[in-house]
C-alpha positions as CSV (number, residue, x, y, z in Angstrom):
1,X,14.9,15.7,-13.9
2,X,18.0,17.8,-14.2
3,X,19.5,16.1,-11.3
4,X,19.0,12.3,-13.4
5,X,20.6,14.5,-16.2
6,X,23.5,16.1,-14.1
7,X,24.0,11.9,-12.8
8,X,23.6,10.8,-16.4
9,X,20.8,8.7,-15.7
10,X,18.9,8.2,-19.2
11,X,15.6,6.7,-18.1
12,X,13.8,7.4,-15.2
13,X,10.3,5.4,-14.4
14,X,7.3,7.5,-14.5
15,X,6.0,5.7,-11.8
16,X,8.4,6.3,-9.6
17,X,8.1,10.4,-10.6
18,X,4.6,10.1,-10.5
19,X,4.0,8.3,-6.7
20,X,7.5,11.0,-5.4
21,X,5.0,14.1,-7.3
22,X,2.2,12.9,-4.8
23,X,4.6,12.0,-1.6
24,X,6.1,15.4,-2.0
25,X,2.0,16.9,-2.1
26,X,0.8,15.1,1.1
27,X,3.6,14.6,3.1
28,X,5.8,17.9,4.5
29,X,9.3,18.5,4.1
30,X,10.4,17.6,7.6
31,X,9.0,14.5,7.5
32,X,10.0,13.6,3.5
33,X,13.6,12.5,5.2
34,X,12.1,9.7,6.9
35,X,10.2,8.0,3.7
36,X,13.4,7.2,1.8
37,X,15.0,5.6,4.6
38,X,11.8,3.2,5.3
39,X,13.8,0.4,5.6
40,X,12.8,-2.9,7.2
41,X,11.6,-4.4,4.1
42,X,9.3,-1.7,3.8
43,X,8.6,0.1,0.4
44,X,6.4,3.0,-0.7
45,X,4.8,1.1,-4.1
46,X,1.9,2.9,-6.6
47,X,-0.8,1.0,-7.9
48,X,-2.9,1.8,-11.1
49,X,-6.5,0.4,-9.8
50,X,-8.1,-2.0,-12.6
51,X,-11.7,-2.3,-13.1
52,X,-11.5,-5.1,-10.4
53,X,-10.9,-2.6,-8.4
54,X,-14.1,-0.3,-9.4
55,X,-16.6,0.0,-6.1
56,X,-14.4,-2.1,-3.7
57,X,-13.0,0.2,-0.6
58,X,-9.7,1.5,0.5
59,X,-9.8,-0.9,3.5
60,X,-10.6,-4.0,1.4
61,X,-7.1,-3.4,-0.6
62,X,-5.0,-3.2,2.5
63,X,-3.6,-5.7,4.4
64,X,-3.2,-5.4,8.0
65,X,0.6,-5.1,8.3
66,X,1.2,-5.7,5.0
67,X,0.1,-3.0,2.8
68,X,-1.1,0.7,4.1
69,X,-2.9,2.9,1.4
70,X,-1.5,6.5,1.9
71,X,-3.3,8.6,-0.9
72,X,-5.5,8.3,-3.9
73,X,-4.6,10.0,-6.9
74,X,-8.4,10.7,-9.0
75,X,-7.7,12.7,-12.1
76,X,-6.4,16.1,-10.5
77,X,-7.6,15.3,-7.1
78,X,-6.0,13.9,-4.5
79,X,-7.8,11.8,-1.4
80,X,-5.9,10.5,1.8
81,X,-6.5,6.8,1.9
82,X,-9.8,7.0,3.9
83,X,-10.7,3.1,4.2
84,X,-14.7,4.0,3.7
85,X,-13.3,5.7,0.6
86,X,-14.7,3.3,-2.8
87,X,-12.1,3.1,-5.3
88,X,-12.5,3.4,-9.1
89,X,-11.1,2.2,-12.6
90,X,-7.8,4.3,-13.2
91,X,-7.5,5.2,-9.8
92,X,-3.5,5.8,-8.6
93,X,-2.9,4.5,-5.0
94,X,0.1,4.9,-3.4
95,X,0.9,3.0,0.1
96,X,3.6,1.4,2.2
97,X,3.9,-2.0,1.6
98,X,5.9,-4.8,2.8
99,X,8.6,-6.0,-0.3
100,X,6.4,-8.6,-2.1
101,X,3.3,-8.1,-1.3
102,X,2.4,-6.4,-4.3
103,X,1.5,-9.9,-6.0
104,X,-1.5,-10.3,-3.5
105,X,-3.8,-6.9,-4.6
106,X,-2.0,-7.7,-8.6
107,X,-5.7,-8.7,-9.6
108,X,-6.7,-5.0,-9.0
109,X,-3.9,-3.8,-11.0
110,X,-4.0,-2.1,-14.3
111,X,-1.6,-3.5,-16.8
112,X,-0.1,-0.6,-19.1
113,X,1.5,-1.3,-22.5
114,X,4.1,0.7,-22.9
């Protein structure tokens, strides 16, 4: 936040503070380097699970290829993306995802009014 200050930056995403809070929990500092230079059309993206998503498992959301569930946030907990593990309502997933594939899991995402 101060360095979004010192850059004059005036709004920063949540989102985007929120999925970097859980990268910088799972993943060592070594290996953070490598995740902001993905490249290759490949994005980290976070996903707010829906009630569509309640019960369904981590390995019916991905997409061989496409999209690779990293962690699940669950109130202060979180899970690596075990694909037995069922997801629930208000769930945060974050994953590597090829750009634009987002629209295919949409119908399990939670829409937030701002």
């Amino acid at each position: 936040t101060d360095a979004y200050r010192a850059l004059r930056v005036r709004h920063v995403a949540g989102g985007k503070l929120t999925s970097r809070a859980i990268r910088d929990q799972l993943v060592d500092e070594g290996f953070q380097q490598y995740l902001s230079h993905l490249g290759g059309g490949i994005e980290l993206i976070e996903l707010l699970m829906s009630a569509d998503a309640d019960g369904i498992a981590v390995s019916e959301l991905e997409i061989e290829g496409k999209l690779q569930v990293a962690a699940v946030r669950r109130g202060l907990e979180t899970f690596i993306g075990d694909p037995d593990l069922l997801l629930e309502e208000d769930d945060l997933i974050v994953a590597a995802a090829v750009e634009g594939i987002r629209r295919k899991v949409r119908r399990y995402q939670k829409v937030v009014e701002a």
